[in-house]
C-alpha atoms as an extended CHARMM CRD file, in Angstrom:
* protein
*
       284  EXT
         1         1  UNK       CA            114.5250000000       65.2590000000       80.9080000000  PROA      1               0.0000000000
         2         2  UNK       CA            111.6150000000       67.6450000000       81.8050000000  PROA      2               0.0000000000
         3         3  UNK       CA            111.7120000000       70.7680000000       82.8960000000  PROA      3               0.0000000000
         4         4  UNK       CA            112.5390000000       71.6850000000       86.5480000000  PROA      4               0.0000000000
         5         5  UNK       CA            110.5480000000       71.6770000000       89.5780000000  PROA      5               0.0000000000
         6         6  UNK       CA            110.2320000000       75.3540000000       91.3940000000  PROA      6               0.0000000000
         7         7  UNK       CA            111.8730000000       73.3870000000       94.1350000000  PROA      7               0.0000000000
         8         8  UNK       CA            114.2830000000       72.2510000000       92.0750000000  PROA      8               0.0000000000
         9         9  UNK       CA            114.8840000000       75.9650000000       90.9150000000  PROA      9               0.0000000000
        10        10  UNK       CA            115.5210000000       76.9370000000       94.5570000000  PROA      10              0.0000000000
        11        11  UNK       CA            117.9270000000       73.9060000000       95.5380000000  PROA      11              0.0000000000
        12        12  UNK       CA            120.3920000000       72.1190000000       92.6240000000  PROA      12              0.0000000000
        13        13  UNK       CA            122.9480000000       74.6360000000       92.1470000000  PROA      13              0.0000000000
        14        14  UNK       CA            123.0430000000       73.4940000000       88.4850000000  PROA      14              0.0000000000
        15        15  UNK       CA            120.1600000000       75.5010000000       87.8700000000  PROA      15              0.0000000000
        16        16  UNK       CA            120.5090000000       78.3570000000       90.3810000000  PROA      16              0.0000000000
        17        17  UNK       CA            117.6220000000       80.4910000000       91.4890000000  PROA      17              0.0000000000
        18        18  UNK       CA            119.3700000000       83.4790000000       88.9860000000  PROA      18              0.0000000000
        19        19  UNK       CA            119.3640000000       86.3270000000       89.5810000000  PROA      19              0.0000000000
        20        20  UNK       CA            115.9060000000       87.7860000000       88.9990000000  PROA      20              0.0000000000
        21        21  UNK       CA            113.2240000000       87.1720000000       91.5340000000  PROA      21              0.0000000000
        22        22  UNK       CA            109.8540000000       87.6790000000       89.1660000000  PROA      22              0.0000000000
        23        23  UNK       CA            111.6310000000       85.4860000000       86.5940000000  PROA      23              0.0000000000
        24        24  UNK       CA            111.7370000000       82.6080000000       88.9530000000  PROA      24              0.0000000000
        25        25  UNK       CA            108.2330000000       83.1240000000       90.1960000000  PROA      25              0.0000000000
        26        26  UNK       CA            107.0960000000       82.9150000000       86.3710000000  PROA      26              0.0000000000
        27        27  UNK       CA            108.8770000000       79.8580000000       86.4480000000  PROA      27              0.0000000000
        28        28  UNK       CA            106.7390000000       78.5850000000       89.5140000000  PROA      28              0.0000000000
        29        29  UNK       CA            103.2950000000       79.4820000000       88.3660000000  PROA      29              0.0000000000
        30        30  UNK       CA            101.1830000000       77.3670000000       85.8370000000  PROA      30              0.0000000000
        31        31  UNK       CA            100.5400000000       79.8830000000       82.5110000000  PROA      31              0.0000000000
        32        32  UNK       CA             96.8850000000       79.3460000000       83.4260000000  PROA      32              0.0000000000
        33        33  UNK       CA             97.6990000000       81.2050000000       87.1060000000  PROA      33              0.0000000000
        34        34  UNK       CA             98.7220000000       84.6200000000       85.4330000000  PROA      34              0.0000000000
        35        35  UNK       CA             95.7990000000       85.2080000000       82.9170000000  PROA      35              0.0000000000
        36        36  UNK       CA             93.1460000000       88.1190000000       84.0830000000  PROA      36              0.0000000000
        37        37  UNK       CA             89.7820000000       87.7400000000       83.8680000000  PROA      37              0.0000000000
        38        38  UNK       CA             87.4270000000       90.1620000000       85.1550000000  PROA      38              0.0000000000
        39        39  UNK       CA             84.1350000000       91.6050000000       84.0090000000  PROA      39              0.0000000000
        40        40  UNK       CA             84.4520000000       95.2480000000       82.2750000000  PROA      40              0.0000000000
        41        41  UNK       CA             82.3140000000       96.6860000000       84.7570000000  PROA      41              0.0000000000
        42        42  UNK       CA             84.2600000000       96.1190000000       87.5040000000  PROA      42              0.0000000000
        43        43  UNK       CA             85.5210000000       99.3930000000       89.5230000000  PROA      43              0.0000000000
        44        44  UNK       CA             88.1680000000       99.1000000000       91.6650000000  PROA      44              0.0000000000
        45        45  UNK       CA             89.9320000000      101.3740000000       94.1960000000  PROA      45              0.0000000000
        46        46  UNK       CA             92.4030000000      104.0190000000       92.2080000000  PROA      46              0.0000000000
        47        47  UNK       CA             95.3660000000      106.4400000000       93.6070000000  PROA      47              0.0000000000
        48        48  UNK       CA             94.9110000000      109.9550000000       92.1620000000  PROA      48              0.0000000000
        49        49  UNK       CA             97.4710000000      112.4260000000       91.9930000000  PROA      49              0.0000000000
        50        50  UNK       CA            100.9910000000      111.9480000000       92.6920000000  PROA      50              0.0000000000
        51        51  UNK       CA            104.5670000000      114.0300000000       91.9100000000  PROA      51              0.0000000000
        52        52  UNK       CA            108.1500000000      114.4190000000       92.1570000000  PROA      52              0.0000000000
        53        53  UNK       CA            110.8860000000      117.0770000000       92.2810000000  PROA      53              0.0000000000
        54        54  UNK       CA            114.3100000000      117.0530000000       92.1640000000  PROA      54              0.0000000000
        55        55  UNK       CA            116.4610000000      119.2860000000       94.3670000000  PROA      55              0.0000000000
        56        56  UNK       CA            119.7200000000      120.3280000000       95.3820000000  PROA      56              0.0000000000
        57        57  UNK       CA            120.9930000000      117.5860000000       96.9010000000  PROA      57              0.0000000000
        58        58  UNK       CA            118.3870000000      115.1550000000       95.8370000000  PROA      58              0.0000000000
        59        59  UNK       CA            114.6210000000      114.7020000000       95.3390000000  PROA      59              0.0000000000
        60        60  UNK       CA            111.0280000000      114.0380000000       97.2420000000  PROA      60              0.0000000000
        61        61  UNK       CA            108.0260000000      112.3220000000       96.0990000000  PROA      61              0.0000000000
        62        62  UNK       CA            104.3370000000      112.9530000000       97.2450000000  PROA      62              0.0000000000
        63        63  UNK       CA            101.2960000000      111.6580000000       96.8950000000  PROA      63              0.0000000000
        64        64  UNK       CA             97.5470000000      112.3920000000       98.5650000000  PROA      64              0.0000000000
        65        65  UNK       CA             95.7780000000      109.6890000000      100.0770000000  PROA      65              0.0000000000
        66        66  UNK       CA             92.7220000000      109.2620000000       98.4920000000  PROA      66              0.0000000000
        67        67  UNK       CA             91.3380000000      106.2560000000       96.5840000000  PROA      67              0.0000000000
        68        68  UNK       CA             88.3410000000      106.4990000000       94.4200000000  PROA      68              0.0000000000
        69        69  UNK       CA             86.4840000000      103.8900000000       93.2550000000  PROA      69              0.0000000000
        70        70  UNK       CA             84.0330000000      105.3920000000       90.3890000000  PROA      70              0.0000000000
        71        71  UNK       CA             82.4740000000      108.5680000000       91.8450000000  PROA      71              0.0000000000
        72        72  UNK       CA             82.9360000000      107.1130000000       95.0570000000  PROA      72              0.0000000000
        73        73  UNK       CA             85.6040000000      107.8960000000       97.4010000000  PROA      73              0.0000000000
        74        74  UNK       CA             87.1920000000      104.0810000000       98.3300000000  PROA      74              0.0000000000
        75        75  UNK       CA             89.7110000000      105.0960000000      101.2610000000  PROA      75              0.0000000000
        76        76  UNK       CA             90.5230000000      108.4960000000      102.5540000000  PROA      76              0.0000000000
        77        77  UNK       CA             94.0220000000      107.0630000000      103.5850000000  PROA      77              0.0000000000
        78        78  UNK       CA             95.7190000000      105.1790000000      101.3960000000  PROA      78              0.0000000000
        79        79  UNK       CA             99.4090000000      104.9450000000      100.5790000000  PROA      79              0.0000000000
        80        80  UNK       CA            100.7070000000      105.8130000000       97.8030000000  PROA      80              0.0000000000
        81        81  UNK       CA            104.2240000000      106.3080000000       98.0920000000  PROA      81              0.0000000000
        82        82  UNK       CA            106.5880000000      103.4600000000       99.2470000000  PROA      82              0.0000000000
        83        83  UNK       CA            110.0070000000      103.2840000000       99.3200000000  PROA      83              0.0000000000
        84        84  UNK       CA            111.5590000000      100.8450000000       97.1560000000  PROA      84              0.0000000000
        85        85  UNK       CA            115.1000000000      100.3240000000       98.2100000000  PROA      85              0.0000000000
        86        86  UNK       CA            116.9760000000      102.6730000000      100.7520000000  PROA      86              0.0000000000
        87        87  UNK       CA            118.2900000000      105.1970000000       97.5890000000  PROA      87              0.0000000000
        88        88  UNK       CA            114.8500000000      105.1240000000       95.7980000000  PROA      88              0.0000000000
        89        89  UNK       CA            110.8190000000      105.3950000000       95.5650000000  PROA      89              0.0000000000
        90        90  UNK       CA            108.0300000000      104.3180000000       93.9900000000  PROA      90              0.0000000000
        91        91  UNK       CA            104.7630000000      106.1520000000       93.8970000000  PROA      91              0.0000000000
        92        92  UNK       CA            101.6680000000      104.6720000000       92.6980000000  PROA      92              0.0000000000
        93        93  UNK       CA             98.4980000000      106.0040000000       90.3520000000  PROA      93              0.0000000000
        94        94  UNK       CA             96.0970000000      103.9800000000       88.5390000000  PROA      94              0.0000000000
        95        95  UNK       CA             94.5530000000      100.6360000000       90.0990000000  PROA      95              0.0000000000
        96        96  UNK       CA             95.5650000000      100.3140000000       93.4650000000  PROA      96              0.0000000000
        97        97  UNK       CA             95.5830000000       96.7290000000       93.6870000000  PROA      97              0.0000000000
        98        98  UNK       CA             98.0020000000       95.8170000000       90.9270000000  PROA      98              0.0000000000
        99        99  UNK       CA             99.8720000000       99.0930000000       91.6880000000  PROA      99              0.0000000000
       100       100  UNK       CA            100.8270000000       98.2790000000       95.0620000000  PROA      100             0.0000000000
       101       101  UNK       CA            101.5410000000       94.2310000000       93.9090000000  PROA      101             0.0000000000
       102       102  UNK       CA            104.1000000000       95.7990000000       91.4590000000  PROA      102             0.0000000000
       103       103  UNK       CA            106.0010000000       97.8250000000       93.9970000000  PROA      103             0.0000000000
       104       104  UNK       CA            105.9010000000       94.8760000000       96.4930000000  PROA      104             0.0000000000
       105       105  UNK       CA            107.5590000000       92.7220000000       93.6290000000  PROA      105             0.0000000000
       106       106  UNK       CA            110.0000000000       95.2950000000       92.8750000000  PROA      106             0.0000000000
       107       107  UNK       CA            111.2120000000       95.6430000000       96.4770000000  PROA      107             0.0000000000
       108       108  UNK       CA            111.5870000000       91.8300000000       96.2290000000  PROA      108             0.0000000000
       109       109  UNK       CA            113.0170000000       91.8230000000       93.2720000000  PROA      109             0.0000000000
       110       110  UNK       CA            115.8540000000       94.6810000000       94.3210000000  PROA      110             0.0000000000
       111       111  UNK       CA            116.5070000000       92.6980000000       97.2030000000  PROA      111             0.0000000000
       112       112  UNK       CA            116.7220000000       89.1340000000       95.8710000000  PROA      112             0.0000000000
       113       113  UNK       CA            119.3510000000       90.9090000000       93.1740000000  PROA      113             0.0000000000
       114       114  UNK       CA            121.6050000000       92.2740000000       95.8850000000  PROA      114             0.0000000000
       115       115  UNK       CA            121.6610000000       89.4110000000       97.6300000000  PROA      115             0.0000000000
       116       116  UNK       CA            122.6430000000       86.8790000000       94.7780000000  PROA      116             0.0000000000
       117       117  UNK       CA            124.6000000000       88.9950000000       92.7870000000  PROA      117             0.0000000000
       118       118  UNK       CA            126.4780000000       90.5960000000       95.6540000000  PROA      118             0.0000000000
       119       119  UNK       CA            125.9260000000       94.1460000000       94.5830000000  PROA      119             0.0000000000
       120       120  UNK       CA            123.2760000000       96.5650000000       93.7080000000  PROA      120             0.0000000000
       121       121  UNK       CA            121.2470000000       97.1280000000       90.5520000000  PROA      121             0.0000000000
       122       122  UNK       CA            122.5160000000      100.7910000000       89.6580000000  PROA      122             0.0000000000
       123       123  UNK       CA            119.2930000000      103.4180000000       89.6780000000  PROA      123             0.0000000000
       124       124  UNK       CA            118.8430000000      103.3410000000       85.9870000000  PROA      124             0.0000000000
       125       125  UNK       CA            118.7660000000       99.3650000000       86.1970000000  PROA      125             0.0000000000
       126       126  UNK       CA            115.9960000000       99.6520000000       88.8620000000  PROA      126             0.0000000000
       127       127  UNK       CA            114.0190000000      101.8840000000       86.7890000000  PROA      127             0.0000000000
       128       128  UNK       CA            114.4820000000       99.3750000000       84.1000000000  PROA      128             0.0000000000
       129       129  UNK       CA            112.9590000000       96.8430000000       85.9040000000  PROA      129             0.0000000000
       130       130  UNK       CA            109.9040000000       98.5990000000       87.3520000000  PROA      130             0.0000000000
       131       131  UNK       CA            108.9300000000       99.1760000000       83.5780000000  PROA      131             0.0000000000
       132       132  UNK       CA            109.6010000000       95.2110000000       82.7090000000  PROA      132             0.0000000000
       133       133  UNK       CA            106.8230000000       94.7240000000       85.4700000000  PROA      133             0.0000000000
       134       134  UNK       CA            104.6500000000       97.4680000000       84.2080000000  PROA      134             0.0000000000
       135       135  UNK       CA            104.7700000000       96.0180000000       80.4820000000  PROA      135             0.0000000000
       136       136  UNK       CA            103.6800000000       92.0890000000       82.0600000000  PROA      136             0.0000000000
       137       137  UNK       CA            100.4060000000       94.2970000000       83.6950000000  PROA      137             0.0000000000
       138       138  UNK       CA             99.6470000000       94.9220000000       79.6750000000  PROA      138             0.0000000000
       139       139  UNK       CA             96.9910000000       92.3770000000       79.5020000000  PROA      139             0.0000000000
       140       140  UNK       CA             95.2280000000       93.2270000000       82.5640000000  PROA      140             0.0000000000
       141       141  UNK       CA             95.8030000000       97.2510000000       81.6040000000  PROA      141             0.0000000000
       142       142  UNK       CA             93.9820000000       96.5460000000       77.9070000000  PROA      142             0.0000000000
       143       143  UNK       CA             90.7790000000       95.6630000000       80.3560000000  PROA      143             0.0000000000
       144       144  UNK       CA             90.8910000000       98.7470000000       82.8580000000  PROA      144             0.0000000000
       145       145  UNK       CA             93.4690000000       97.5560000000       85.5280000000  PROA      145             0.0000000000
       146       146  UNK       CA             96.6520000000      100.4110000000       84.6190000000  PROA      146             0.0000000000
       147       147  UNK       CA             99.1950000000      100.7050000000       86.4850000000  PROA      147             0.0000000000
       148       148  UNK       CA            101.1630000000      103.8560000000       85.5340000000  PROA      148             0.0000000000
       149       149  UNK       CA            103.7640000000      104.4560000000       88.8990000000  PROA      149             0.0000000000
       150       150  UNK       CA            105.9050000000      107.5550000000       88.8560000000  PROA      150             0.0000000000
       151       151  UNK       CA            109.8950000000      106.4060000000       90.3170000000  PROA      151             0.0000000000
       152       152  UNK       CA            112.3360000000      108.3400000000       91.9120000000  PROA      152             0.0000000000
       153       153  UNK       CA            115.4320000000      108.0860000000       93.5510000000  PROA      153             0.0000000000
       154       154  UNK       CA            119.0220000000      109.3880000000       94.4290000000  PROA      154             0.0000000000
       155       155  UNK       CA            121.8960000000      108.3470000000       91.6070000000  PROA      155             0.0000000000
       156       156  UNK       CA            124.8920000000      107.8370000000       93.2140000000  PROA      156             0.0000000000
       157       157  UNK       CA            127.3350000000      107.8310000000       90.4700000000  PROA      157             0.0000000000
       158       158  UNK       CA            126.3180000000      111.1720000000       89.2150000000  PROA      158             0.0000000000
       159       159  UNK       CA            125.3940000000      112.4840000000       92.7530000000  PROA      159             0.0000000000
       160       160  UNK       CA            122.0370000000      113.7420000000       91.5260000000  PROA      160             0.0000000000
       161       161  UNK       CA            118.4320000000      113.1350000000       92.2470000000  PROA      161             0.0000000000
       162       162  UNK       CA            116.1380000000      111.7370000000       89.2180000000  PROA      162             0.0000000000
       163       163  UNK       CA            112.9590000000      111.1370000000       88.1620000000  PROA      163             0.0000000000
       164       164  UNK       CA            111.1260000000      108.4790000000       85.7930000000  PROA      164             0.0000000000
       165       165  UNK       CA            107.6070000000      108.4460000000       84.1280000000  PROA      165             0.0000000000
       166       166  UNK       CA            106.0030000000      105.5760000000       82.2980000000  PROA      166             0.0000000000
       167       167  UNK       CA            103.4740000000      105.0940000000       80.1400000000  PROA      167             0.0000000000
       168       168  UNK       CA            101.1690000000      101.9400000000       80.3290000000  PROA      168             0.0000000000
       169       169  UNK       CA            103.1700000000       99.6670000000       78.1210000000  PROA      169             0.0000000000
       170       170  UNK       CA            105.8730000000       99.9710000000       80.0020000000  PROA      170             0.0000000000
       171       171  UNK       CA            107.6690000000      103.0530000000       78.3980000000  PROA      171             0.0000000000
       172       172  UNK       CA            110.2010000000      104.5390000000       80.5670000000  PROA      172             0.0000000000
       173       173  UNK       CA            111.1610000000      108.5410000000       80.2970000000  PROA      173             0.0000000000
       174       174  UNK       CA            113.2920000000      110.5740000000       82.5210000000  PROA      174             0.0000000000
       175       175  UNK       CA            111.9790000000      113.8950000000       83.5170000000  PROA      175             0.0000000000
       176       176  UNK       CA            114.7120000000      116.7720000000       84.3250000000  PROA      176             0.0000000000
       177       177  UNK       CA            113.4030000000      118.5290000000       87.3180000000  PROA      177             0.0000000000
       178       178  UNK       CA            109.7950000000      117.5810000000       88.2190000000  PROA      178             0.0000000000
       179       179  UNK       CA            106.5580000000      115.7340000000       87.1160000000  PROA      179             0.0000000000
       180       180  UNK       CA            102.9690000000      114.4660000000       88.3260000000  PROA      180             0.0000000000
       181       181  UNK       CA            100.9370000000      111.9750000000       87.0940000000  PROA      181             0.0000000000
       182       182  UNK       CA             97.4150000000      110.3660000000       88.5950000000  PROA      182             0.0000000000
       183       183  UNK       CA             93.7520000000      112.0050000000       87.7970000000  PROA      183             0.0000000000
       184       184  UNK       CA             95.4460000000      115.4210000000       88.9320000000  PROA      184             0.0000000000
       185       185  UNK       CA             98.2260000000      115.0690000000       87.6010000000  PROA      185             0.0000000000
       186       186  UNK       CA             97.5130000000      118.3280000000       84.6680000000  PROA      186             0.0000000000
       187       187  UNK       CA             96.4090000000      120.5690000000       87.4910000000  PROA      187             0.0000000000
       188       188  UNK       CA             99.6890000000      119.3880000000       89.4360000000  PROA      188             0.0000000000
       189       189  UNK       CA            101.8850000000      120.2870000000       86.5990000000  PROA      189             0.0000000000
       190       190  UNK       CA            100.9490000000      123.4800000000       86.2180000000  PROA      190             0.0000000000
       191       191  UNK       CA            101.2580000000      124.4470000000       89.9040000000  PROA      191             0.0000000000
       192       192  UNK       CA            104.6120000000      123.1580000000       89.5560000000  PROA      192             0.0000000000
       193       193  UNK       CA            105.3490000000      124.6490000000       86.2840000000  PROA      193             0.0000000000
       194       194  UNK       CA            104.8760000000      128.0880000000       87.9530000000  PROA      194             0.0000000000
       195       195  UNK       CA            106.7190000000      127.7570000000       90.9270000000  PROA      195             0.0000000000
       196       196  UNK       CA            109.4950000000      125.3880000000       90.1090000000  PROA      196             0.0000000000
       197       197  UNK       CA            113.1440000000      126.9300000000       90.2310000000  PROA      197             0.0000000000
       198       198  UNK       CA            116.5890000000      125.7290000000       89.7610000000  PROA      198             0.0000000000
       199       199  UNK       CA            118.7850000000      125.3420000000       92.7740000000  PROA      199             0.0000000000
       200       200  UNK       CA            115.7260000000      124.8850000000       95.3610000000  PROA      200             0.0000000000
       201       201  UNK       CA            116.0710000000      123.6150000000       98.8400000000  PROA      201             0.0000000000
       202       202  UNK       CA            114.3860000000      120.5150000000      100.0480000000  PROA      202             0.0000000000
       203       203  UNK       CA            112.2680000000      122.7780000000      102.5230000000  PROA      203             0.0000000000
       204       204  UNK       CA            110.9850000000      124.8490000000       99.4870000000  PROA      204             0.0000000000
       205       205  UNK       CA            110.5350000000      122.1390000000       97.4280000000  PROA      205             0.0000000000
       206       206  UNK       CA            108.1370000000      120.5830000000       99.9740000000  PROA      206             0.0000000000
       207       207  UNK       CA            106.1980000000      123.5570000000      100.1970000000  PROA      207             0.0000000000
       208       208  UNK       CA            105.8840000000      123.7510000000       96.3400000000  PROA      208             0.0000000000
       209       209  UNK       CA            104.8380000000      119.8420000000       96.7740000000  PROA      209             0.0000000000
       210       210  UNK       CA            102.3010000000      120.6590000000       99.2180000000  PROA      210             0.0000000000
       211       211  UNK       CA            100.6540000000      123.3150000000       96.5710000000  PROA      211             0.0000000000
       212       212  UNK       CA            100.8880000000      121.5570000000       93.8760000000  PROA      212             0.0000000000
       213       213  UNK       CA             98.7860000000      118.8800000000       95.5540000000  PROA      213             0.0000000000
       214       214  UNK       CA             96.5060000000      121.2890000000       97.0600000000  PROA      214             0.0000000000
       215       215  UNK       CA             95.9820000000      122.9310000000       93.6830000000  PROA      215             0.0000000000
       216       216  UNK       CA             95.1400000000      120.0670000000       92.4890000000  PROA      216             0.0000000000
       217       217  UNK       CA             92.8030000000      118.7790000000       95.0430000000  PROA      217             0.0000000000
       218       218  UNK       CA             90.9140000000      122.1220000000       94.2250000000  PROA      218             0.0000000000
       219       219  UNK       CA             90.0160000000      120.8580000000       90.6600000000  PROA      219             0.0000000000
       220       220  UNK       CA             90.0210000000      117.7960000000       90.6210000000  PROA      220             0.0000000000
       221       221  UNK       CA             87.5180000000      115.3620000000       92.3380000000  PROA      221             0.0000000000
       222       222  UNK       CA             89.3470000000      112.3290000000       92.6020000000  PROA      222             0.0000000000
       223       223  UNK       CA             92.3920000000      114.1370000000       94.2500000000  PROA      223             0.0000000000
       224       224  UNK       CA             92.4110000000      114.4910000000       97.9390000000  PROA      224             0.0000000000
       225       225  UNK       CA             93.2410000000      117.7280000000       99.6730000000  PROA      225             0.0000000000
       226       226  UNK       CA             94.0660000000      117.7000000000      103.7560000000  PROA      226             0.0000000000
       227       227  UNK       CA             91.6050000000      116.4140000000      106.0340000000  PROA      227             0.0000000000
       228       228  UNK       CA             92.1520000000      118.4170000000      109.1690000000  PROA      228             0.0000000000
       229       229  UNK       CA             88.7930000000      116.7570000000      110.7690000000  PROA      229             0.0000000000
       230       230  UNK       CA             90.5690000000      112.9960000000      110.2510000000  PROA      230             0.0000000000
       231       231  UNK       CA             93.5300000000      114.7570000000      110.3450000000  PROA      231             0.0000000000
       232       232  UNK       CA             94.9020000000      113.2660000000      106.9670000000  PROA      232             0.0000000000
       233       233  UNK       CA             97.8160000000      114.6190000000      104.8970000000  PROA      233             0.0000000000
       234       234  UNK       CA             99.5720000000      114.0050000000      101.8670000000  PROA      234             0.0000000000
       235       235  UNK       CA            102.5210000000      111.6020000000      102.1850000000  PROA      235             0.0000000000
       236       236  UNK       CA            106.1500000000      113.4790000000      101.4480000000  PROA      236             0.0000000000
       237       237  UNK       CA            109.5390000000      111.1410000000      101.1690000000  PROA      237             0.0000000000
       238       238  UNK       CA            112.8820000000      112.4130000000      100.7480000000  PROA      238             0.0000000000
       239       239  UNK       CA            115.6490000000      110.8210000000       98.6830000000  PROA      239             0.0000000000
       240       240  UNK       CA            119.2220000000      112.2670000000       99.1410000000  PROA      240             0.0000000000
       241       241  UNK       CA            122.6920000000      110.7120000000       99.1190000000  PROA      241             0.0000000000
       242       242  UNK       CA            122.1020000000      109.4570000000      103.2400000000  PROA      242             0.0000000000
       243       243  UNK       CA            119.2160000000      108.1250000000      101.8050000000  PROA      243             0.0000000000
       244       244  UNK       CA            114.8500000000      107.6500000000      102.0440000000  PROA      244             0.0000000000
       245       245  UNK       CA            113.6280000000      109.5390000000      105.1810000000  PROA      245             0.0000000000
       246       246  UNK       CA            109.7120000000      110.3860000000      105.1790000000  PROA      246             0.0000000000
       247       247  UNK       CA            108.5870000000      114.1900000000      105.9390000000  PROA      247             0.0000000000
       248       248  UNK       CA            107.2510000000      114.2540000000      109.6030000000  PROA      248             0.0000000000
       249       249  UNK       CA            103.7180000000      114.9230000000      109.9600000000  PROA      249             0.0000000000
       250       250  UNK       CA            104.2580000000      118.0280000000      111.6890000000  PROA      250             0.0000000000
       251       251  UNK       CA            105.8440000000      119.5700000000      109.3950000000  PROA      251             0.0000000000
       252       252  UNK       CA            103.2930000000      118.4810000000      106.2440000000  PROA      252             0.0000000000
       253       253  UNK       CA            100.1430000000      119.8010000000      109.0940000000  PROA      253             0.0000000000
       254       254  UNK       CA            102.2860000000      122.8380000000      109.6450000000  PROA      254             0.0000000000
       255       255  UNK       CA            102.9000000000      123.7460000000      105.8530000000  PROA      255             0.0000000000
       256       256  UNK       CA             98.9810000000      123.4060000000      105.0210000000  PROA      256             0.0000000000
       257       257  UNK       CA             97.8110000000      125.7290000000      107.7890000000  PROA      257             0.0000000000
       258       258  UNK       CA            100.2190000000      128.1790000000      106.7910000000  PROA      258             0.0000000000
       259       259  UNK       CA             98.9110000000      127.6950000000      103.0580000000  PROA      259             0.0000000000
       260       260  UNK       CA             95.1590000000      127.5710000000      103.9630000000  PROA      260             0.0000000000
       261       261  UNK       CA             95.6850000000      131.1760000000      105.9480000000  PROA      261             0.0000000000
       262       262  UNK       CA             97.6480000000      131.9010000000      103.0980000000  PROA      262             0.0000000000
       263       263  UNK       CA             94.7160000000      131.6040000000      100.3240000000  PROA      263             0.0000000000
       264       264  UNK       CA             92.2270000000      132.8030000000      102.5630000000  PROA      264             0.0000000000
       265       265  UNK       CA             93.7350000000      135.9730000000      102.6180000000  PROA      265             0.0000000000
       266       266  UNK       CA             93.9280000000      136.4110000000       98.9360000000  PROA      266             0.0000000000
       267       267  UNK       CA             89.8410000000      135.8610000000       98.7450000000  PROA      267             0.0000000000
       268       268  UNK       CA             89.1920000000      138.8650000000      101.2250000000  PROA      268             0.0000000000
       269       269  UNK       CA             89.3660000000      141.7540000000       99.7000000000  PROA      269             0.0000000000
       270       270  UNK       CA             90.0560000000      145.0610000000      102.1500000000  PROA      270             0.0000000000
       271       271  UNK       CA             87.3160000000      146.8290000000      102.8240000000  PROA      271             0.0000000000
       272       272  UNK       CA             88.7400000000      150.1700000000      100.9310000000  PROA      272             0.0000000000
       273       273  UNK       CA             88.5900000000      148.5350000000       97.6660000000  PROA      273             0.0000000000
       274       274  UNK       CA             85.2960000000      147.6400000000       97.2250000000  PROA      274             0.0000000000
       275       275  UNK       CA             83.5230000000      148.8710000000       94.6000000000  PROA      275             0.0000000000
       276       276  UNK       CA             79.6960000000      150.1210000000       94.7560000000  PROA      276             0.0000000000
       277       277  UNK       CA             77.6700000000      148.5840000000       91.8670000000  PROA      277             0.0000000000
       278       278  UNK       CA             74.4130000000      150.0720000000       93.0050000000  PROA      278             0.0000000000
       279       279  UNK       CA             72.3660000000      152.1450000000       89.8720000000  PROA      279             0.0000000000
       280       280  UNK       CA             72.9910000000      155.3470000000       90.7980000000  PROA      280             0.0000000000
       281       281  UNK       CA             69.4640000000      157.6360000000       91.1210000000  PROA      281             0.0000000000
       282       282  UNK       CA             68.3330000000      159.9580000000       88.7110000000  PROA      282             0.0000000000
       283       283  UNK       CA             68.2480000000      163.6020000000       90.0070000000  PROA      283             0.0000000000
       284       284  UNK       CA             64.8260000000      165.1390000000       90.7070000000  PROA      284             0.0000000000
């Protein structure tokens, strides 16, 4: 007897579809369909900087919206964070492309697992399987195409919000209270190592977001700061317990205004205290 048909997969119950929707599309595919060929010169359109930081209460994720593509910049508006089930998101950085194929799979993948199992994967099981789906983009990393996606999301059964990093084989780690990854990710970091605090609101913790990414906008070319002329700001999602509600616009054009007037303050200096570095002249 050979080996199923994909229709066969999807209709004799003695099979069953189980109960893992990128398994069964493996299962669908010739080998041949999944190998990556591309020529080591080819650039492709890349996410930058994105973070997260848990709260009281829960946690957000952000990301700019630029896209580079060498020293180029690819799209000034790009998404980069998308929610992956009601109680969790995914954030992208690294090749766009795959990046955002991986996050579509995993939404399909959380969803097909509710619906045949009856229940949902637990937080800790979804961040298991983002990783399985970050370890098959291993052969297509080794020639340039990473995907390296930064998850968050609200745990129910310890009432807390957390945060996972990977590495690009697939190597899941679970950060405490915040972390950024993406081109400006470093600069990120240390904005947030400064101004991170225990026991922060979500309102404070969007402002520190909003730094953090303009900080690192101000270093780092590939990461995109606002664009008040397109009128283009970073994307801010909020995870709590009622679950993934996106910053309003407002409030993200509001924050950066305030900031900008902030900083430009702190580069005037009052007239009092400026100091004469003329020569002084010699005495006759």
């Amino acid at each position: 007897m050979g080996e199923p048909m994909a229709e066969d997969l999807l209709r004799a119950p003695i099979f069953g579809p189980g109960a893992s929707f990128s398994e069964l599309v493996k299962k669908s595919v010739s080998p041949a369909a999944g190998d990556v060929r591309m020529d080591n010169q080819l650039v492709v359109p890349e996410g930058t900087t994105v973070l997260a930081i848990r709260y009281r209460g829960g946690v957000i994720v952000a990301g700019d919206r630029r896209a580079t593509e060498g020293f180029q910049i690819s799209h000034r508006s790009i998404e980069k964070v998308f929610p992956a089930d009601d109680m969790s998101a995914v954030a992208i950085a690294g090749a766009a492309g795959p990046a955002v194929e991986v996050v579509r799979l995993l939404q399909t993948e959380l969803e097909h697992y509710e619906k045949v199992e009856g229940e949902r994967l637990t937080l800790e099981g979804k961040a298991n399987k983002l990783s399985q789906m970050i370890r098959a983009n291993l052969p297509a990393a080794m020639q340039g195409l990473i995907v390296v996606p930064l998850f968050a999301g609200f745990d129910e059964a310890r009432n807390i919000g957390r945060i996972f990093k990977y590495d690009v084989t697939g190597g899941r780690y679970e950060e405490d209270d915040y972390h950024a990854t993406g081109s400006g990710g470093k600069d990120a970091r240390s904005s947030l190592k400064k101004r991170y605090k225990h026991d922060l609101t979500r309102d404070e913790v969007v402002k520190i977001a909003i730094e953090a990414l303009f900080d690192a906008a101000d270093e780092d070319v590939g990461t995109g700061g606002p664009d008040l002329v397109r009128d283009i700001f970073p994307t801010v999602v909020s995870i709590t317990v009622d679950g993934t509600l996106e910053v309003p616009e407002e409030d993200i054009r509001a924050l950066f205004n305030e900031l900008i007037s902030e900083r430009r303050e702190q580069m005037l200096l009052p007239h009092e205290h400026t100091v004469d570095v003329r020569r002084p002249q010699r005495e006759t």
